[in-house]
Wavefront OBJ file of the C-alpha trace (Angstrom):
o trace
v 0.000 0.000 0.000
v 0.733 3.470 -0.155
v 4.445 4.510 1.224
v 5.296 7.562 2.607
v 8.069 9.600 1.033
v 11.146 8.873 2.784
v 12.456 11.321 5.581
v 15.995 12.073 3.728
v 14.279 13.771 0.543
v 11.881 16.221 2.055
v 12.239 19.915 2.475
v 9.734 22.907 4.019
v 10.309 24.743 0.612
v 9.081 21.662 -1.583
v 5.493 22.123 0.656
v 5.578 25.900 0.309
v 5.951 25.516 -3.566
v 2.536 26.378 -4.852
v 1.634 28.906 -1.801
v 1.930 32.471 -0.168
v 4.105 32.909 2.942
v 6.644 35.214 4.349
v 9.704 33.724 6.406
v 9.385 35.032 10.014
v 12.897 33.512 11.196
v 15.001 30.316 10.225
v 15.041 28.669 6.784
v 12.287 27.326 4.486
v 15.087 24.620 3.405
v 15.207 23.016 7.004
v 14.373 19.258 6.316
v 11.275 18.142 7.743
v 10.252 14.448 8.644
v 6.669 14.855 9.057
v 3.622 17.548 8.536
v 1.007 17.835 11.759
v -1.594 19.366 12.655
v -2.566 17.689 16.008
v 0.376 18.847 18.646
v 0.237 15.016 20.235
v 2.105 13.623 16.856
v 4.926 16.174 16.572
v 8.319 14.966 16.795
v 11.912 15.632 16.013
v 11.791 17.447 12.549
v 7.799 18.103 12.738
v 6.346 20.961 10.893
v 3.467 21.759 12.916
v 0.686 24.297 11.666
v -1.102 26.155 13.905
v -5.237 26.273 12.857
v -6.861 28.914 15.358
v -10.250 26.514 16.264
v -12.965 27.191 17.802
v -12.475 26.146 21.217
v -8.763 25.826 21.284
v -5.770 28.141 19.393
v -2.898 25.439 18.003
v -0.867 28.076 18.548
v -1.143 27.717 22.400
v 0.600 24.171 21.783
v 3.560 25.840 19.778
v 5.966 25.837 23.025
v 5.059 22.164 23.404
v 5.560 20.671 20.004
v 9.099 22.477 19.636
v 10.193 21.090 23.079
v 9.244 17.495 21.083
v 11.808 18.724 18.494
v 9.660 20.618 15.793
v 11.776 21.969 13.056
v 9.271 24.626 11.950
v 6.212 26.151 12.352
v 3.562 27.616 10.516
v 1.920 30.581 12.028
v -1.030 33.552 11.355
v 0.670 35.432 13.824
v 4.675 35.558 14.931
v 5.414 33.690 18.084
v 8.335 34.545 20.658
v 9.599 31.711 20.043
v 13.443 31.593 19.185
v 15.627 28.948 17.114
v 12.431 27.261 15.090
v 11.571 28.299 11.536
v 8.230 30.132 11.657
v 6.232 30.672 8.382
v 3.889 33.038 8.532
v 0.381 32.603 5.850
v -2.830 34.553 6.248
v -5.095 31.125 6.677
v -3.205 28.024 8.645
v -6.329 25.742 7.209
v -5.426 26.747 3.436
v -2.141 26.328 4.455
v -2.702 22.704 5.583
v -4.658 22.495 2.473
v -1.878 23.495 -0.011
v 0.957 21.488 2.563
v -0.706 18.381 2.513
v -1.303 18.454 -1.316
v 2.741 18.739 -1.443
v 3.213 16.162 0.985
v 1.717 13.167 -0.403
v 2.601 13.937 -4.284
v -0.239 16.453 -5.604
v -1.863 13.057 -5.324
v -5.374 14.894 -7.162
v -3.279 15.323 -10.040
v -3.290 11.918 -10.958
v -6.771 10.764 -10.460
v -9.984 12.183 -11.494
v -11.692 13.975 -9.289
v -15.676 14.113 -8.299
v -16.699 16.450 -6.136
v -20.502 16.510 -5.013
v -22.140 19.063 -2.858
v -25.737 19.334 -1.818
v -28.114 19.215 1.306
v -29.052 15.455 0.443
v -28.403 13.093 -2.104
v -24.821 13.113 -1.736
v -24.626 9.646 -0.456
v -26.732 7.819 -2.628
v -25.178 9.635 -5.920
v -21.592 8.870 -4.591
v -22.297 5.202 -4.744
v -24.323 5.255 -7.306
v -21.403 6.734 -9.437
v -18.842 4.274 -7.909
v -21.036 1.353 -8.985
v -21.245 2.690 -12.884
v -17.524 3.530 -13.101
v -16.029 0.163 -11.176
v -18.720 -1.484 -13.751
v -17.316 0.493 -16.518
v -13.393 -0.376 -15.833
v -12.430 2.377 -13.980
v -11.436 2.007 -10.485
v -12.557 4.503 -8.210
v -12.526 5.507 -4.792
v -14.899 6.858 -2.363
v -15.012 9.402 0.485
v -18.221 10.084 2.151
v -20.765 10.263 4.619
v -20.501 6.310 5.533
v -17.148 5.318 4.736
v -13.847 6.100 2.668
v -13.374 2.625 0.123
v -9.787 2.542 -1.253
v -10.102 -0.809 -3.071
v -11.081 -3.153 -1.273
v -10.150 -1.382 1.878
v -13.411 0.071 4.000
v -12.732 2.790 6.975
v -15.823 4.330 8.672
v -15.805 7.742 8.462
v -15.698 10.661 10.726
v -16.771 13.778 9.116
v -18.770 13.865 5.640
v -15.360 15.963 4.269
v -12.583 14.785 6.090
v -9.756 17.184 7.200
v -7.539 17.818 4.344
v -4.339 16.064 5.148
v -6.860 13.114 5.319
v -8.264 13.728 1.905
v -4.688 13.826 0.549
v -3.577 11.041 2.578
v -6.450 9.263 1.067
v -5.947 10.329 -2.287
v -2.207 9.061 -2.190
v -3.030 5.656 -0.951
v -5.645 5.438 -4.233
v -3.363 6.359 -6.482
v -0.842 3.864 -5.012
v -3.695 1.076 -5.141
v -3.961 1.930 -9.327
v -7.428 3.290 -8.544
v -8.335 5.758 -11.434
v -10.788 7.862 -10.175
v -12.422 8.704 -6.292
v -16.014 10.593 -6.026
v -16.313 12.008 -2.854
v -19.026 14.183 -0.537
v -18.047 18.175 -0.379
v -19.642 19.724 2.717
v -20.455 23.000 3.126
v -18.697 22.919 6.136
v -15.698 20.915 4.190
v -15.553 24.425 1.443
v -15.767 26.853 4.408
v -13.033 24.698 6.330
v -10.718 24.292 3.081
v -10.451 20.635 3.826
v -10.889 20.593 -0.359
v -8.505 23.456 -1.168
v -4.858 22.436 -2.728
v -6.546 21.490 -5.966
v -8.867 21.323 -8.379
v -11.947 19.112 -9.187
v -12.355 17.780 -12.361
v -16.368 17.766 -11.637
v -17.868 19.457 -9.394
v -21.815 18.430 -8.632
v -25.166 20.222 -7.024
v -27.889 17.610 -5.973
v -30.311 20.238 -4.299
v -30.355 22.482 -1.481
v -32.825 22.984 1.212
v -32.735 25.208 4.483
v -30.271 23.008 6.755
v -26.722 23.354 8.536
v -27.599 26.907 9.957
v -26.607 28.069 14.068
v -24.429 28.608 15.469
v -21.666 26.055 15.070
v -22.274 25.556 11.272
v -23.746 28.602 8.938
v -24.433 31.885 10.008
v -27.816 31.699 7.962
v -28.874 30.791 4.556
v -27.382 33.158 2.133
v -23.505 32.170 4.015
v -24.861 28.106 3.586
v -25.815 28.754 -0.472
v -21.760 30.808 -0.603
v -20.398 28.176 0.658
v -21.774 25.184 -1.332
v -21.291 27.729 -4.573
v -17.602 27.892 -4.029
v -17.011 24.550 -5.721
v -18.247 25.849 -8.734
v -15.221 28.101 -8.549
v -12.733 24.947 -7.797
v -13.748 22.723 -10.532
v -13.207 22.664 -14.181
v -16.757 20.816 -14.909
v -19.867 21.592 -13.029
v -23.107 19.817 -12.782
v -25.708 20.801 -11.619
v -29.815 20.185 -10.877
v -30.800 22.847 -13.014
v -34.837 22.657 -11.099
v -33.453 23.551 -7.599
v -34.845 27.310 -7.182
v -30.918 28.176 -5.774
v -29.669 27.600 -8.914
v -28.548 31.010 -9.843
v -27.175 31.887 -6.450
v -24.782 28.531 -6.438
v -23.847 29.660 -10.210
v -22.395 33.191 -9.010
v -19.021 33.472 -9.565
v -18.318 30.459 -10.986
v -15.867 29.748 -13.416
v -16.801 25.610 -14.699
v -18.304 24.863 -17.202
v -21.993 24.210 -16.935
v -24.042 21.592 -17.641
v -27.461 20.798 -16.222
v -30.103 17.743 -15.048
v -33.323 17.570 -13.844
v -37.267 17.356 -15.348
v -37.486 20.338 -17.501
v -36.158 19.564 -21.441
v -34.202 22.402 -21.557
v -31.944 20.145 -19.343
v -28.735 18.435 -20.657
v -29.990 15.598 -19.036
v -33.734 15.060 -18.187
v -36.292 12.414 -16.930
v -39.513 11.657 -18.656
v -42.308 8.799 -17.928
v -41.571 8.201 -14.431
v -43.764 5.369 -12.914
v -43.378 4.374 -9.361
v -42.881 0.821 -8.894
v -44.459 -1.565 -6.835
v -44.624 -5.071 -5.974
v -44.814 -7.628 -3.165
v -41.278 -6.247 -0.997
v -40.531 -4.242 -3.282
v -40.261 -0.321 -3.940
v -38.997 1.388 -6.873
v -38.917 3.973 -10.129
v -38.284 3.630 -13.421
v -37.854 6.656 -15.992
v -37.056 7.511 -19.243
v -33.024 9.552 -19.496
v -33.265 12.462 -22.891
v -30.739 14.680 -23.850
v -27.133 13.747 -24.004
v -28.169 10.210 -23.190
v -31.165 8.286 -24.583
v -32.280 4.900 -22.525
v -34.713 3.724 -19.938
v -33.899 3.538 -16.254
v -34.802 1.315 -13.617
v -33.974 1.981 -9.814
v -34.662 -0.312 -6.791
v -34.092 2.478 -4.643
v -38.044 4.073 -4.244
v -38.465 8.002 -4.191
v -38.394 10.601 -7.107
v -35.445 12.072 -5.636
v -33.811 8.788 -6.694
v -34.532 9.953 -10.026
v -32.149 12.826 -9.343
v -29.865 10.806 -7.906
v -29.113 8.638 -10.956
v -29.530 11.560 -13.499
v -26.627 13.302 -11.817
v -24.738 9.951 -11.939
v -25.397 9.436 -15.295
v -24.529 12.986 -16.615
v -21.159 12.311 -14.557
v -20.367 8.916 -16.277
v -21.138 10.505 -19.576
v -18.028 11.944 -19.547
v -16.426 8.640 -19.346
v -18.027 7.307 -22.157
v -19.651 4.751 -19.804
v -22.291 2.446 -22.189
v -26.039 2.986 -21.841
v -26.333 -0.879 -20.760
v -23.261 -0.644 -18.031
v -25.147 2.353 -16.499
v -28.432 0.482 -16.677
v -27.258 -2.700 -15.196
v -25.195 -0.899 -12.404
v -27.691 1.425 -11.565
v -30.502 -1.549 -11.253
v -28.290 -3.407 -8.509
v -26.941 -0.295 -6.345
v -27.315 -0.039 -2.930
v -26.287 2.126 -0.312
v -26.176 1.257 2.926
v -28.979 2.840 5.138
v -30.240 5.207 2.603
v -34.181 3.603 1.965
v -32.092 0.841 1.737
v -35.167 -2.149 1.138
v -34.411 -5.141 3.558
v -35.914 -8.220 1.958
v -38.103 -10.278 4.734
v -41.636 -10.647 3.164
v -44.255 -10.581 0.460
v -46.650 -9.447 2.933
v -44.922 -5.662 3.469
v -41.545 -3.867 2.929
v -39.327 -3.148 5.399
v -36.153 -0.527 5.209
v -33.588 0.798 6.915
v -32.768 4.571 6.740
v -30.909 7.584 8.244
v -33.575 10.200 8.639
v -32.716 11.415 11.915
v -34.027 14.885 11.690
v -38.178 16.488 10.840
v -36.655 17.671 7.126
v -35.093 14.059 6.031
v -38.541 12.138 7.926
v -40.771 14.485 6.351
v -39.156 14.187 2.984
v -38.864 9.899 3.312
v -42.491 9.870 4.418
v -44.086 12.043 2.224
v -41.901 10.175 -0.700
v -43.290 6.742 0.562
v -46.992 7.752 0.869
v -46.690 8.307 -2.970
v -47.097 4.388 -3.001
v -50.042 4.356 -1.647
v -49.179 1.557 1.138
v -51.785 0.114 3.167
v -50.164 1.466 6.191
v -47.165 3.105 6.221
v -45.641 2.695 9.718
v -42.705 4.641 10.883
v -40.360 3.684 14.072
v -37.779 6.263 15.682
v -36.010 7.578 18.441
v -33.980 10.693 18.922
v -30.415 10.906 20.311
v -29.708 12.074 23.914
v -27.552 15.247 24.917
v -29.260 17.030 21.880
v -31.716 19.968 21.201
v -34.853 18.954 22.294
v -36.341 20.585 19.648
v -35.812 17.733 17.173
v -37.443 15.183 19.163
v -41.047 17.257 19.123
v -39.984 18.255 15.358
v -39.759 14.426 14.285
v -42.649 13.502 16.404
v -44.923 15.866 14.272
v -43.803 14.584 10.588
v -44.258 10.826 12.078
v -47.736 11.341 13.256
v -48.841 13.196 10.581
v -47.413 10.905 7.868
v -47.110 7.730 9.046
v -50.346 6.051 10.412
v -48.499 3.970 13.322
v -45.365 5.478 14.801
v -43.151 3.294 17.058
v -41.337 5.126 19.601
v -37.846 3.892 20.404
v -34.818 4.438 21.459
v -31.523 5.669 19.508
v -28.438 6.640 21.170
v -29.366 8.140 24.532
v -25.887 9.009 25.555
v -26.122 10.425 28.987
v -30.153 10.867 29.277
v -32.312 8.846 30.279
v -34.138 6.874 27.024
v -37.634 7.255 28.969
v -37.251 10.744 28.957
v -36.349 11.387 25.641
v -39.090 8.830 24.495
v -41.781 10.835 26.963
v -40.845 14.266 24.593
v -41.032 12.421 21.434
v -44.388 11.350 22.950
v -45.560 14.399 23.821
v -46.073 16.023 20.316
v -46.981 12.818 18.697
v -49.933 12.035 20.722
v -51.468 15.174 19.655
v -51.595 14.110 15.926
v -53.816 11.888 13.761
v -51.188 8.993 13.780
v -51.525 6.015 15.711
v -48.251 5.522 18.482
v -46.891 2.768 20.692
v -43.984 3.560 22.773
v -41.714 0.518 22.901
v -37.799 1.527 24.440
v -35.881 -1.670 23.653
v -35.035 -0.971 20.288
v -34.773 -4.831 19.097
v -38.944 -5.194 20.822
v -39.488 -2.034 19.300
v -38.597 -4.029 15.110
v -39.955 -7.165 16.362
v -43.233 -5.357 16.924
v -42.965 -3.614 13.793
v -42.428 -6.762 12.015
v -45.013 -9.014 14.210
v -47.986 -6.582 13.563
v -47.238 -5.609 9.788
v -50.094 -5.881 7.712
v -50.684 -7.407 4.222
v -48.880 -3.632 1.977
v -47.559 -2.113 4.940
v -44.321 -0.238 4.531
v -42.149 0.350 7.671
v -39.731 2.147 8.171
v -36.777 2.011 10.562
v -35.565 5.740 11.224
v -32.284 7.110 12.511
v -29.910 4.672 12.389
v -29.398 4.509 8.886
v -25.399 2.694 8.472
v -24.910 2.946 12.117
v -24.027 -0.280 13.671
v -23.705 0.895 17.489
v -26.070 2.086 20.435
v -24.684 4.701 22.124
v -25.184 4.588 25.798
v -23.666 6.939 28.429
v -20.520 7.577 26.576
v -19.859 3.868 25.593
v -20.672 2.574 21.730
v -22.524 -0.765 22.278
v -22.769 -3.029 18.787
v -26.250 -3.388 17.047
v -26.865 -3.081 13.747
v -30.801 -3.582 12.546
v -30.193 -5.597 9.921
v -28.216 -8.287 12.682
v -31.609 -7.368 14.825
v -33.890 -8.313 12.054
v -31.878 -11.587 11.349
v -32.276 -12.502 14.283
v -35.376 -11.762 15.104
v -36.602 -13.507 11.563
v -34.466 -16.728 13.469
v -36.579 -16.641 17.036
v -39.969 -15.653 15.537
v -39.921 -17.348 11.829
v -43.852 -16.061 11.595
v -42.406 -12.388 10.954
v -41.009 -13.313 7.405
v -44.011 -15.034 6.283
l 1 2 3 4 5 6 7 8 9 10 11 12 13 14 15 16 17 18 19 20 21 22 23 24 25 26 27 28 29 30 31 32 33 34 35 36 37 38 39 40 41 42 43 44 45 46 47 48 49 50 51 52 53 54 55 56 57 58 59 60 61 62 63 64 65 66 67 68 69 70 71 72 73 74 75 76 77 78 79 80 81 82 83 84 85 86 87 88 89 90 91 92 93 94 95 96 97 98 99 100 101 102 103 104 105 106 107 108 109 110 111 112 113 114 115 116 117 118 119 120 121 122 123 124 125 126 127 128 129 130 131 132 133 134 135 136 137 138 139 140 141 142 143 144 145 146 147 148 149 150 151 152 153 154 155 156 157 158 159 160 161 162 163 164 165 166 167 168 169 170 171 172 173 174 175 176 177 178 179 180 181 182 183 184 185 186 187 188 189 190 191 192 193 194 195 196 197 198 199 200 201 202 203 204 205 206 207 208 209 210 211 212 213 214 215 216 217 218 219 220 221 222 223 224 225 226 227 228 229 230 231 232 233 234 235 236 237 238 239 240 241 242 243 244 245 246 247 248 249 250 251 252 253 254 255 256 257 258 259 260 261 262 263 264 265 266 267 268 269 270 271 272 273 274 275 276 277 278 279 280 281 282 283 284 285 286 287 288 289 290 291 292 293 294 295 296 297 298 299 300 301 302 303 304 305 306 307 308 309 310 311 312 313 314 315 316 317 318 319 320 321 322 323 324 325 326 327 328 329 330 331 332 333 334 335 336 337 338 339 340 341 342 343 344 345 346 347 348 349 350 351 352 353 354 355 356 357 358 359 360 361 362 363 364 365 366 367 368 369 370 371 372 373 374 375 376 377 378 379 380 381 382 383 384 385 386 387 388 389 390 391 392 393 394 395 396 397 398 399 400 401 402 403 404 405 406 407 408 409 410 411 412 413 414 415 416 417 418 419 420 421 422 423 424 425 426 427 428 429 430 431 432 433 434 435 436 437 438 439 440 441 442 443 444 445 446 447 448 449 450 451 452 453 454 455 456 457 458 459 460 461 462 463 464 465 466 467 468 469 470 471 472 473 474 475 476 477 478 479 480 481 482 483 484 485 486 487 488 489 490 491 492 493 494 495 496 497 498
């Protein structure tokens, strides 16, 4: 696997090649062994850069990591610190950015780069382009919401846009695994942070945007959000983009990509006509027509017009690759993605999935996309994590009673509060809607029921959890993952799969 470069070759000016900086004191041709950002992994021969955050200043740890032997350091402000080379840049994250890019190779410049921003769809469109491209004979990486996949390699992931020296790191160990290409989620948060700065994308992608991300620790409001998620459009040399979402225009100022654009209306590059909802016994999905650029019909097992979107923007993507009509159809007909309305197959009798929603926009939106199917009953189960804003828990509780005619209340990482109580808030909204509720904490009892009752056309729905496979429980992570629950519920109570 990949190999870092060895300690005897590298010098501070080969990472300053491609940036601005001034030389406070020392020289920018001391060798370095290793770049850091995190004071606890400095050593001897360390470049450290100090990121002002939000809680603490890196630059308060300066003292420390030169006592560990740091050979340089780069700075927004000069330190008193004597006998260290200081650098001094306007923006220690861009910095990082730029440093990392040098580190590991200008790694970027070897692969093609994806970028796709938006408030949802991201996850589903990442694999769904990973699945066409692998299909098609290029070998492609992913970073995302769930997971980073470097060939066969799977980490779970921490942020949606890792930091950037992670995204570098990443994108070094792809290229050194002969992958071609990596599609990856862009945050808002990830543009604002730079964790994508240091190069260019080749495309850059806009699924939709929706009022989300804004308070305090995030976006200011919404016109700072839509800036944000515009300034890839500005870092890419390709853009595509859903030209129906009504911010269209807004995430279009300033850039400087070339534009191309999906969506319903047939002034679209790419565009969807004859869309039928599918339905049969366990079984959810959509099929459409694809015009423009490409000409074919589409089949999705994932249910939802939004999947429509979804594939469209994967399929204007793999255009550019020359990808076959067939290859997209067959890879597109077998994706999955884990926890997003991903269908667990248990019975004739009703469907049951698995999916993330864990806030009133993403239920409202999976709901309201469901009851288009006209189920018999569509039944919803959820819980609301613990050491959060309460406000969620009545928010959710509204959307499930008004949508869904039987709402399960459960449990879903309580941290440090009590489950009951969180359940008795959830309660306390949903009671006072049309829905029907039962209030069941054990979140195992709470599928079982789900399954046990489930009428002939039901659709459930398990909420919240989505790809997580833990509980989290007064600061611990305990294992569970639903679709181990359902298994083994199927194996103690074989009824629920008939």
């Amino acid at each position: 696997m990949f190999k870092k470069k060895t300690r005897e070759t590298m010098k501070l000016i080969d990472l300053l090649e491609r940036m601005e900086y001034t030389c406070l004191q020392g020289d920018v041709n001391t060798e370095i062994t290793t770049l850091v950002y995190d004071s606890r992994k400095a050593e001897k021969g360390s470049v450290f850069v100090c990121i002002p955050g939000t809680v603490r200043d890196a630059h308060d740890f300066a003292p420390d990591v030169v006592e560990k032997g740091a050979a340089a350091l780069i700075v927004e402000r000069q330190l008193p610190i004597p006998d260290v080379t200081q650098i001094l840049v306007k923006n220690a994250r861009l910095a990082l950015a730029e440093m990392s890019a040098a580190y590991f190779g200008h790694p970027a410049e070897k692969l093609t780069t994806i970028g796709i921003t938006g408030t949802k769809g991201k996850t589903t469109t990442t694999y769904m382009v990973r699945s066409i491209l692998e299909s098609a004979g290029y070998p492609t990486g992913l970073i995302g919401t769930i997971e980073t996949i470097i060939g066969d390699e799977c980490t779970p992931a921490g942020n949606t846009t890792p930091e950037s020296y992670i995204v570098q790191e990443s994108f070094a160990k792809m290229v050194d695994a002969g992958l071609k290409c990596v599609v990856m989620e862009v945050s808002s948060q990830g543009l604002m942070m730079d964790r994508v700065a240091g190069f260019t994308f080749d495309y850059g992608i806009f699924t939709n945007l929706e009022k989300d991300h804004i308070g305090p620790n995030e976006h200011k409001d919404m016109d700072d959000y839509i800036h944000w998620k515009s300034v890839l459009f500005q870092r890419c040399k390709v853009g595509i983009l859903n030209g129906d979402d009504s911010h269209l225009e807004k995430i279009l100022k300033d850039h400087t990509c070339e534009v191309e654009l999906f969506g319903m209306r047939e002034d679209a590059d790419y565009y969807a006509k004859d869309l039928h909802l599918e339905k049969k016994p366990g079984f959810l999905g959509i099929r459409y027509h694809v015009c423009g650029k490409m000409d074919f019909p589409v089949e999705i097992d994932i249910p939802g017009r939004f999947s429509v979107y979804n594939s469209l923007t994967a399929i204007a993507i793999c255009h550019h690759f020359g990808v076959s009509p067939e290859i997209i159809q067959e890879a597109l007909a077998k994706v999955k993605v884990k926890g997003r309305v991903e269908l667990v197959p248990v019975s004739e009798r009703y469907t049951l999935m698995i999916d993330y929603a864990h806030n009133a926009m993403a239920l409202d939106s999976l709901l309201t996309t469901l009851r288009e199917y006209h189920p018999k009953r569509l039944v919803c189960m959820f819980g609301c994590g613990g050491n959060r804003s309460k406000v969620r828990r009545y928010e959710m509780g509204e959307v499930s009673s008004r949508l869904a005619d039987l709402t399960v209340v459960t449990s879903d990482n309580p941290r440090n509060e009590d489950p009951e109580a969180i359940i008795d808030d959830i309660v306390s909204t949903v009671e006072k809607g049309p829905g029907e509720f039962v209030r069941i904490t054990d979140r195992k009892e709470a599928i079982h029921y789900c399954m046990k009752h489930a009428q002939e056309g039901d659709v459930i729905v398990l909420a919240g959890k989505g790809h997580e496979d833990y509980q989290e429980i007064c600061g611990k992570k305990y294992p569970m993952d639903e679709r181990v629950l359902i298994q083994e519920i199927l194996a103690e109570d074989p009824a629920c799969g008939e």
